[in-house]
C-alpha positions in Angstrom: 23.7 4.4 21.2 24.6 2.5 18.1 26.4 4.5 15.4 26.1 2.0 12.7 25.4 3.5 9.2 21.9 2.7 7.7 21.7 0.9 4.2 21.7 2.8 1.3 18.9 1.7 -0.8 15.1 3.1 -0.6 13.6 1.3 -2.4 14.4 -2.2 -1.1 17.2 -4.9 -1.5 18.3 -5.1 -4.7 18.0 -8.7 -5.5 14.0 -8.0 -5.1 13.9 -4.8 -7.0 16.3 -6.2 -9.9 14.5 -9.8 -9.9 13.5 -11.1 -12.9 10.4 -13.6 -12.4 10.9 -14.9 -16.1 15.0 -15.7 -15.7 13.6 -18.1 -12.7 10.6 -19.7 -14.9 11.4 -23.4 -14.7 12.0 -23.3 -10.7 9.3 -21.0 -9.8 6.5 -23.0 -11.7 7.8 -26.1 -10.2 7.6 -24.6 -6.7 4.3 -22.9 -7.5 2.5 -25.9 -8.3 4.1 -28.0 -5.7 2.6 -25.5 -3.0 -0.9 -25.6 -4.7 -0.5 -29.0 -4.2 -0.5 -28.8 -0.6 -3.7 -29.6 1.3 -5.6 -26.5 2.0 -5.5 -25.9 5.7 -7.2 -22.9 5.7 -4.6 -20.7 7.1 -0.5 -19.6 6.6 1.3 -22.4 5.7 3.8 -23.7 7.7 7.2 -22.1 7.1 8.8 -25.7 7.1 6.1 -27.0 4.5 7.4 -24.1 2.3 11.1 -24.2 2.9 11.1 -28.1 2.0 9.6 -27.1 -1.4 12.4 -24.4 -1.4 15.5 -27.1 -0.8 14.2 -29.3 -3.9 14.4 -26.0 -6.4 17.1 -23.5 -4.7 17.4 -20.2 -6.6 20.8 -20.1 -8.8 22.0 -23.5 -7.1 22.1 -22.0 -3.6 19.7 -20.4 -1.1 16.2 -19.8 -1.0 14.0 -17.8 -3.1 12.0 -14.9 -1.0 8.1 -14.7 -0.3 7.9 -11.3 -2.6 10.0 -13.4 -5.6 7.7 -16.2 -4.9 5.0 -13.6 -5.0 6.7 -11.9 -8.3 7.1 -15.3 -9.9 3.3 -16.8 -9.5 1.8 -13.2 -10.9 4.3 -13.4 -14.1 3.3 -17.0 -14.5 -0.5 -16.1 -14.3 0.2 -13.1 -16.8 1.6 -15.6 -19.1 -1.1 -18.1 -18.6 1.4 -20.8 -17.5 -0.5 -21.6 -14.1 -4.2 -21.2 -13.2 -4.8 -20.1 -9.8 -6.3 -18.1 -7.2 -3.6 -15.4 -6.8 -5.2 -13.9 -3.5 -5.7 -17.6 -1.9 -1.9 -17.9 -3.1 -0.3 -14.9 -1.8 -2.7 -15.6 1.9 -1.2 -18.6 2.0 2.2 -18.1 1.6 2.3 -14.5 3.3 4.6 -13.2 5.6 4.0 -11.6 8.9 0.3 -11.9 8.4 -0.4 -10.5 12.0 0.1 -7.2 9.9 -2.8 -7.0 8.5 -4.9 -9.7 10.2 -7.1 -6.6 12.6 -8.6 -5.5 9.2 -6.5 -2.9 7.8 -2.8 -2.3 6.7 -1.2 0.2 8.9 1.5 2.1 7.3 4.2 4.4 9.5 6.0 7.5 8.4 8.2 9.5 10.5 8.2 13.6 10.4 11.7 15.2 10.1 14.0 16.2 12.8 12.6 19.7 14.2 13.5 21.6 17.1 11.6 19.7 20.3 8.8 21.4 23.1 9.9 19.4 25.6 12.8 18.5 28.0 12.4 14.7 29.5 15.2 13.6 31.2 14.3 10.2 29.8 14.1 10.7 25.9 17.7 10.1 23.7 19.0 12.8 21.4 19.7 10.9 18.6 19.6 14.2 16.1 19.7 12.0 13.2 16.0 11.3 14.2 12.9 13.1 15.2 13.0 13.7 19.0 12.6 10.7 20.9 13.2 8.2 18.5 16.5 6.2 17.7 18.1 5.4 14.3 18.5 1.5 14.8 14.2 1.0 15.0 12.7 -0.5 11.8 10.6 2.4 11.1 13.3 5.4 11.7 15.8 3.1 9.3 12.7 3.6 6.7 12.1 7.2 7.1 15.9 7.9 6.8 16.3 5.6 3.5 13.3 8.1 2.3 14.9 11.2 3.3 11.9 11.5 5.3 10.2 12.4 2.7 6.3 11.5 2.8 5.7 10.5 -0.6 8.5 8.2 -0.7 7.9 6.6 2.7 4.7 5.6 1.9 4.8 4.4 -2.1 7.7 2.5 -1.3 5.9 0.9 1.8 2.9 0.2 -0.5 5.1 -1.3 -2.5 6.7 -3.7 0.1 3.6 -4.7 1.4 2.3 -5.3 -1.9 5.8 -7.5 -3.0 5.0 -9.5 0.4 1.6 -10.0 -0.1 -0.6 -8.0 2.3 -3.6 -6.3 0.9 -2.8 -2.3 0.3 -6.7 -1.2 -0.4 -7.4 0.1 3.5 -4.4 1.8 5.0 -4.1 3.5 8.4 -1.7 6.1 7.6 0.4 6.8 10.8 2.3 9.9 11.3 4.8 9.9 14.2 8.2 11.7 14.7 8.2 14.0 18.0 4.9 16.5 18.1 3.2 16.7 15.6 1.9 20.1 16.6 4.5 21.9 16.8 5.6 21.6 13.1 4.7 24.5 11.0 0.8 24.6 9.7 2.2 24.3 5.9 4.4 21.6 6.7 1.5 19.5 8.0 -0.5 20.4 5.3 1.9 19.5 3.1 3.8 16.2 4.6 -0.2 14.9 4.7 -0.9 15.9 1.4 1.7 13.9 0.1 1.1 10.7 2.0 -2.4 10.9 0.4 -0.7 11.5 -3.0 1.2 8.5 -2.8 -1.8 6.3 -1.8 -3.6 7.9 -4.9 -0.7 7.2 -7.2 0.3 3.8 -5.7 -3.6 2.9 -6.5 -3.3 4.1 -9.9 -0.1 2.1 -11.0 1.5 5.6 -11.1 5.1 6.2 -10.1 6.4 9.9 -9.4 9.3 9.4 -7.0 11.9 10.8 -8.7 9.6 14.2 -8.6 10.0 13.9 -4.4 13.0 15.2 -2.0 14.0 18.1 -4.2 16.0 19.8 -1.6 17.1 16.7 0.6 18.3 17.5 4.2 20.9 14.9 5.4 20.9 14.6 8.8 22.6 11.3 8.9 25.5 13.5 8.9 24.9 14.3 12.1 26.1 13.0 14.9 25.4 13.9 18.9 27.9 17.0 19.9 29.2 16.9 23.4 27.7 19.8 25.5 25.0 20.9 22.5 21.3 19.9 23.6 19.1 18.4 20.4 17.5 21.2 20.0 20.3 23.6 18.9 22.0 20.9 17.1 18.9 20.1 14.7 18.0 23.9 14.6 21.1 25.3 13.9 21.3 22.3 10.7 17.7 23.3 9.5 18.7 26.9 9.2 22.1 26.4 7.6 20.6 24.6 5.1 17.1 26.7 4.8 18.6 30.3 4.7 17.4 31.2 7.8 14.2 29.5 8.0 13.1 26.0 9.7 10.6 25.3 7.0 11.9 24.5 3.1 9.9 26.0 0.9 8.9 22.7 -1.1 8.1 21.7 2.3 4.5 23.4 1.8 1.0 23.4 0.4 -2.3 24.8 0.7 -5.0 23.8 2.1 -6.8 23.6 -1.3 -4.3 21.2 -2.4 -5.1 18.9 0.5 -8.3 18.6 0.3 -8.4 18.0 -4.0 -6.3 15.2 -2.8 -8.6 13.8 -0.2 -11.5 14.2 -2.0 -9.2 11.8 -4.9 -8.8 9.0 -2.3 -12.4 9.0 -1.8 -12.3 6.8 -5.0 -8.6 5.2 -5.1 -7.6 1.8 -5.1 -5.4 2.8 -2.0 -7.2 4.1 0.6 -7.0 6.0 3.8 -9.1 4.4 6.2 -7.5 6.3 9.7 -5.3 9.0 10.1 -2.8 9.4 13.5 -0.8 11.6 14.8 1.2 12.1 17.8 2.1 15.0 20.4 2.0 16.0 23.9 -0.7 17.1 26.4 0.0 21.1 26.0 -0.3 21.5 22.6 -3.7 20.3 22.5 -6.3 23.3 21.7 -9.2 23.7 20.8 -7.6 25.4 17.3 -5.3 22.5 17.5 -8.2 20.2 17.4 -9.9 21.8 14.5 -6.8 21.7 12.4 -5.8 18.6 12.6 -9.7 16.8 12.2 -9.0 18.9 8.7 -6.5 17.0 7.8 -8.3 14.0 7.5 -6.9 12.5 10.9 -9.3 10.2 13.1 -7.4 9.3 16.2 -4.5 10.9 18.2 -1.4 9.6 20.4 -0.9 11.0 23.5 2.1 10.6 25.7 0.2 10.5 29.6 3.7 8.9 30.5 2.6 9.4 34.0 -0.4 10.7 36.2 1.3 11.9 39.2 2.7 15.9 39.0 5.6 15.1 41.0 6.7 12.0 38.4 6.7 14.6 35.9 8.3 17.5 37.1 11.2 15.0 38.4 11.3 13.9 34.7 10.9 17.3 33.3 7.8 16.4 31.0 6.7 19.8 30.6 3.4 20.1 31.8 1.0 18.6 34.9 -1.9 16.1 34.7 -4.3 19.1 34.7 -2.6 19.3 30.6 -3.5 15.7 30.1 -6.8 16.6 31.6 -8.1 19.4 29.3 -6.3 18.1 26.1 -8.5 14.6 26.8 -11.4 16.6 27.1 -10.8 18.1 23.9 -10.2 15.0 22.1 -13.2 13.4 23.0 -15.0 16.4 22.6 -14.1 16.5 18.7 -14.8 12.1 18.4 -10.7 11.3 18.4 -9.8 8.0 19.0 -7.4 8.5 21.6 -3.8 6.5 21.8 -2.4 6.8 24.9 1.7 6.2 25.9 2.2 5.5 29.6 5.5 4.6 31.0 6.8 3.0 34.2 9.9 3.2 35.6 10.1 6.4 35.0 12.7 8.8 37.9 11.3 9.1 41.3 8.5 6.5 40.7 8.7 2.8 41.4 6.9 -0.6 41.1 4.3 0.1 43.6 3.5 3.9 42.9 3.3 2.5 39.2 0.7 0.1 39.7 -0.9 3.1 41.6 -0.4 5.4 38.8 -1.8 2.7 36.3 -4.9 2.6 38.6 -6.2 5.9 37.9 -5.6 5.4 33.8 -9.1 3.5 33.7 -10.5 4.4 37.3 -10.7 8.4 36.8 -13.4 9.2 33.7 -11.2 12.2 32.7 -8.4 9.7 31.2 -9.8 6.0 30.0 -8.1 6.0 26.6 -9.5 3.5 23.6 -5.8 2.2 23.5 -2.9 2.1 24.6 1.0 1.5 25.1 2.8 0.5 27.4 6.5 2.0 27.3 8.9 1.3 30.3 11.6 3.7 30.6 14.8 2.1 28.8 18.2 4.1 29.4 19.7 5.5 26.5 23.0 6.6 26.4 22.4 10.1 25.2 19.6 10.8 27.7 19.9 13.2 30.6 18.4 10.4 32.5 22.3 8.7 32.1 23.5 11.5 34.6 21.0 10.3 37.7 21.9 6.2 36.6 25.6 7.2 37.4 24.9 9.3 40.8 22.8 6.3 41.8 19.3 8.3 41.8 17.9 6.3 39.1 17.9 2.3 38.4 16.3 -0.2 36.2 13.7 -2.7 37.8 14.7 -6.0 38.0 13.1 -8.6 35.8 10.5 -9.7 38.5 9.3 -6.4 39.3 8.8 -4.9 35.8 7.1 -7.9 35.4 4.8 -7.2 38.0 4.0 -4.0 37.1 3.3 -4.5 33.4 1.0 -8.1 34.4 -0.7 -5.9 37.3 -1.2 -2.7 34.2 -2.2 -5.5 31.6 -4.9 -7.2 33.9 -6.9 -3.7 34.8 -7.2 -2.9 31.2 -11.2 -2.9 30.4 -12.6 -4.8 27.6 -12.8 -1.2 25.7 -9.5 -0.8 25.6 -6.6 -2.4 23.2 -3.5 -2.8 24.3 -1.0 -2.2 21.5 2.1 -2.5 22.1 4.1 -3.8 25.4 8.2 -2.2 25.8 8.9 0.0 22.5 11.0 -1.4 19.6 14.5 -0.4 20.6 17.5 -2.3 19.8 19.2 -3.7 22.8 22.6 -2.2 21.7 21.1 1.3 22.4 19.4 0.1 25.7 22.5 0.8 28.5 20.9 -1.4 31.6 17.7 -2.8 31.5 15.0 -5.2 30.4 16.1 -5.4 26.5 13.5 -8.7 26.3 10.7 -7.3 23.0 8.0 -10.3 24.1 7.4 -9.1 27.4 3.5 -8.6 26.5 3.5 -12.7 26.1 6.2 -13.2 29.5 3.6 -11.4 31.2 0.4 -13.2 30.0 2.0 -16.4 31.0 2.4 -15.0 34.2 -1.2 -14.4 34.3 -2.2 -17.3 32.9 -0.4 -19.5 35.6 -2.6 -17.7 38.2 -5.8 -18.3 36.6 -6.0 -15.1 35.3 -6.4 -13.4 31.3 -6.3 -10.2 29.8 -9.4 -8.9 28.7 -8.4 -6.0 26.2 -9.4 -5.8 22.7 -6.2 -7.1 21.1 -6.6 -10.0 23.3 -9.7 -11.2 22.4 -10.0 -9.9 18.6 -10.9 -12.5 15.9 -7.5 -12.4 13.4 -7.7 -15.2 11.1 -10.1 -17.4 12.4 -13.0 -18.5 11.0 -16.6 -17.8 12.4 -20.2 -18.3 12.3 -22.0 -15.0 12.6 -24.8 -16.6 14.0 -23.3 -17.1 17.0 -22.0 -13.8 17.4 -24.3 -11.9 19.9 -24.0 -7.7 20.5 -22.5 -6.9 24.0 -23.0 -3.3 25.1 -20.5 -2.0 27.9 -21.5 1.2 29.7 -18.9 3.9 31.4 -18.6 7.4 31.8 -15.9 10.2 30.5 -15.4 13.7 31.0 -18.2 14.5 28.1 -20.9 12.3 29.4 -21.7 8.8 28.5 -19.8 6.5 26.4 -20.6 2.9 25.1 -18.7 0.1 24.0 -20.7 -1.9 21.1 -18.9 -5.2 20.0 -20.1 -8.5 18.5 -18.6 -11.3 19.9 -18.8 -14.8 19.9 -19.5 -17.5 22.6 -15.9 -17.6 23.5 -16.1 -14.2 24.1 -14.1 -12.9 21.0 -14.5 -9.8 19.3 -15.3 -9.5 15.9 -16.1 -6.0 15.4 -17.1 -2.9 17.4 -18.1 0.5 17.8 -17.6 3.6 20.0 -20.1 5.9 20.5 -20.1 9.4 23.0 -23.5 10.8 23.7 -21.9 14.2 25.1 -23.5 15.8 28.0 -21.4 19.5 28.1 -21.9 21.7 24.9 -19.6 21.2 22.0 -16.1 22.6 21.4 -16.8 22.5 17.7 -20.0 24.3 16.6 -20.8 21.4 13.7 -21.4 18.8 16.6 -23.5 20.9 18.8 -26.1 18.5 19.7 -24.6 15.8 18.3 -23.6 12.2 19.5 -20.6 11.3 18.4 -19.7 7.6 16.6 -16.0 7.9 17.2 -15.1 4.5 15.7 -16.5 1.4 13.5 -14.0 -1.2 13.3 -14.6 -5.2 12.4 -11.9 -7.5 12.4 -10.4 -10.3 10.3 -8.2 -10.3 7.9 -8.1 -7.2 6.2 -9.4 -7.4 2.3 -9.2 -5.0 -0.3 -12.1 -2.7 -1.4 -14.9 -4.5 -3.0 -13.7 -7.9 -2.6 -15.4 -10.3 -0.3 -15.0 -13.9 1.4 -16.8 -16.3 3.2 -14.7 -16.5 5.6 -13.5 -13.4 6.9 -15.5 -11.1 9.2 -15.3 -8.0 6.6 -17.3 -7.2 4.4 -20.0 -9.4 6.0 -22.6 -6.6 7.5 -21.2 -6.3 10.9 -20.2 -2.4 10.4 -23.5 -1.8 9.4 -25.0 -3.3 12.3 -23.2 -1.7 14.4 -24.4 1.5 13.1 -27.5 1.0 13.5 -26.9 -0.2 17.1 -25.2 3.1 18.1 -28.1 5.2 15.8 -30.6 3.4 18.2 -28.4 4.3 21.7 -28.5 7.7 20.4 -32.1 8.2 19.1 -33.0 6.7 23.2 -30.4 9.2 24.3 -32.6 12.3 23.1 -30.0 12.6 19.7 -31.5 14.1 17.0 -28.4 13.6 14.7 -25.7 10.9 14.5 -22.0 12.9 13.5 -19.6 10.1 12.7 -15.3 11.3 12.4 -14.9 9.4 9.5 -11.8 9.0 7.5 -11.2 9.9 4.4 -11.4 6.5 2.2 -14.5 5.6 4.6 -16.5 8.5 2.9 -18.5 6.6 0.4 -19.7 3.6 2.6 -20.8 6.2 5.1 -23.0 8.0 2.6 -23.9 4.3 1.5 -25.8 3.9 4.5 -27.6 6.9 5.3 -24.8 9.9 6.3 -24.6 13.2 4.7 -21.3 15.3 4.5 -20.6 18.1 6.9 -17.6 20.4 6.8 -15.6 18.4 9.0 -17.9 15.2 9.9 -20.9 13.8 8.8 -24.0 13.4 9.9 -27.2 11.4 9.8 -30.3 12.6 10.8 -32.1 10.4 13.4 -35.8 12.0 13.3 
């Protein structure tokens, strides 16, 4: 494991938080207009087109000026009335990373504090600087830990690096990860969520109030792994010595009333929060479970599966069986979750072929059939109790060739429902101790496929981004398949090439409900169109949102359910998706709403 120190600085490098567009004035308008200048492609422009109009003006007489100063620079100049320009048709076309934001909203990741673990795999590290399972050198763990891991802060000061970059911040998917999530405290949930949302809400609002957040910081950077001392006493014994006692800080909580007066606020924001997520493990799903955390605003859940087979996870000490994965499915669905599922090859006493088995009954067996999904082959960490079966020989790495195998063979069963988001998790290769440490193994492994004639099918693959389209050629496709609740369909508009530019997911549940306000109900679990995301209110002619498709997929799924026998349409909508649902026709409930199909 790498025991580099982390940066410093929270709130971003300092030449970008102490950079002054008007000190730059003469260089930045000169680069400005020399990129409005540029024929209008209708997408990014090319870094190389950029950085050429970067050599002819360097900032200070050497190097390059940023995208977020170049973003800085064109807003002071349009304050000023210097230029006239579009600034949104500016910042697209100079934006980095736009694959960010180009499925139609701007996710946003904050991490949960280090707390005391349920489980015991023999493949996760114990970095106990971290929450379990996750390793201080990935982007978003270096984030958290600048923050403290503090909510507020992680997400106002990602807001405000998405905003200096250029991505839209109106529609944010707020997601939660750091260990399992159910077995923190109920106040600390309530809390940590109820300060994400009041950072979207102040964000929105121009307001700044983090130097109110991380009153009583806990440092766990000072910790470092201890020879002999599992994770779990290690983070424990730190909580309490700095808690009095207790593994919950008592700024570390809020009622429930709190919450919900600052939900019912980003109803109306400028920064909204279009999805909730959390993560946690098959046996802490419950029905109470369930309940609690739909009333926290949250809309879809991540689910490590890891593996199907009993014997794979005894060997690996997961915890529970595939009966656990079973039920806490069930439940999911049950309640409308959008359900995120983590499987992992290579795990101990599996290999390539029993994988490709395993994958098979992901999508074959109706009790699992997740709406997405990662893919995370085991990596060896040096703190892992899987390092003790790699030395004594019981436990190896696959060779390139047949983790290739495996993942092409996983990527070409996923149905057309599904969405693939993520192939190997974002570890640095200095942590990994043998192994594949190659990130783009998602695009190795199409090429595979491609050179046999073959191509995924899965949402991501097929999703519209950036491109331009003609809704008239877009034609509804319906895909039928059953779950363990009864029947499920697959709504999506897609165009004669066969890609997707928006769907819907709706259950018409067979078994009665686990929650008594969806008795009877079918269930619209999700309403997603793609394109570039856009911030509320605005529109273009040439994006895919904002353009009717949601609405028409509604009504699509209304019309499934009124054939079904449905009387009423519940829908598990987020919190900043409130008002367009009561736009068209829905009512609120006290954890869904609803609209009445007689």
């Amino acid at each position: 494991m790498s025991s580099g120190t982390l940066p410093s600085d929270p709130h971003g490098p300092a030449e970008h938080r102490e950079f002054d567009p008007g000190q730059h004035r003469t260089n930045l308008l000169a680069i400005v207009e020399a990129i409005e200048a540029l024929p209008d492609e209708g997408e990014v422009l090319a870094p190389e087109r950029i950085e050429a109009i970067l050599r002819l003006h360097p900032r200070d007489g050497s190097g390059f000026y940023s995208r977020a100063q170049l973003i800085a620079g064109a807003r002071h100049l349009l304050a000023e009335g210097a230029i006239d320009l579009d600034e949104e048709r500016f910042v697209r076309r100079i934006r980095m990373r736009p694959v960010r934001t180009q499925s139609g909203v701007t996710p946003l990741t904050v991490l949960t504090k280090p707390y005391p673990c349920p489980g015991g795999c023999v493949f996760c590290p114990n970095d106990v600087r971290m929450p379990k399972s996750y390793l201080a050198d990935e982007p978003g763990a270096q984030r958290a830990a600048l923050n403290h891991f503090d909510p507020y802060l992680q997400t106002w000061n990602r807001l405000a690096t998405y905003r200096a970059i250029g991505h839209p911040v109106g529609k944010v998917e707020m997601i939660i990860l750091g260990g399992t999530w159910s077995s923190h405290p109920e106040a600390y949930q309530v809390w940590f969520v109820k300060r994400c949302f009041d950072a979207l809400n102040d964000f929105g609002a121009g307001r700044d109030r983090r130097s109110e957040a991380s009153q009583a910081i806990l440092d766990f950077q000072s910790l470092l792994p201890r020879e002999g001392r599992k994770y779990n006493e290690v983070v424990g014994d730190h909580l309490r010595g700095r808690l009095s006692g207790a593994l919950l800080d008592q700024g570390e909580q809020a009622e429930w009333s709190e919450l919900e007066d600052a939900q019912r606020k980003n109803e109306q924001a400028e920064c909204r929060s279009v999805g909730l997520v959390v993560e946690t493990r098959p046996d802490h799903v419950s029905r109470v479970e369930v309940e609690r955390i739909r009333r926290l605003g949250c809309t879809k859940v991540q689910i490590g599966y890891q593996s199907l087979s009993d014997e794979v996870l005894a060997a690996n000490k997961r915890g529970h069986d595939v009966k656990a994965t079973r039920v806490a499915m069930r439940l999911l669905r049950s309640a409308g979750f959008k359900i995120h599922a983590h499987w992992m090859p290579n795990l101990l006493a599996s290999s390539p072929e029993a994988d490709i088995l395993d994958f098979d009954r992901v999508f074959e067996d109706p009790d699992f059939r997740p709406d997405e999904l990662k893919i995370y082959p085991c990596s060896l960490i040096e703190t892992a109790e899987l390092m003790e079966f790699h030395k004594r020989g019981e436990w190896r790495p696959y060779s390139h060739d047949e983790l290739l195998e495996v993942v092409a063979a996983a990527l070409i069963r996923v149905p057309r429902y599904c969405r693939v988001t993520r192939v190997i998790r974002d570890i640095s290769s200095d942590d990994i101790v043998v192994g594949n440490k190659l990130t783009n193994f998602r695009q190795i492994a199409e090429q595979a496929l491609a050179s046999r004639g073959e191509r995924c099918q899965d949402i991501r693959a097929r999703e519209i981004r950036r491109e331009r389209i003609d809704t008239d050629t877009l034609d509804l496709r319906e895909t039928r398949y059953e779950t363990s609740i009864g029947e499920e369909w697959f709504l999506e508009f897609v165009n004669p090439e066969d890609r997707i530019a928006g769907f819907a997911r709706l259950s018409l549940p067979e078994a009665a409900a686990d929650i008594a306000e969806l008795e009877g109900s079918a269930l619209l679990r999700e309403v997603h169109v793609y394109g570039e995301a856009t911030e509320i209110g605005k529109r273009s002619a040439e994006q895919t949102q904002h353009r009717g498709l949601g609405q028409k997929l509604v009504e699509a799924a209304a019309l499934h359910a009124r054939n079904g026998g449905y009387s009423n349409l519940a829908v598990i909508s987020a919190v900043g998706t409130r008002p367009w649902y009561r736009r068209i026709g829905f009512e609120d409930g006290v954890l869904y709403q609803h609209r009445d199909l007689a």
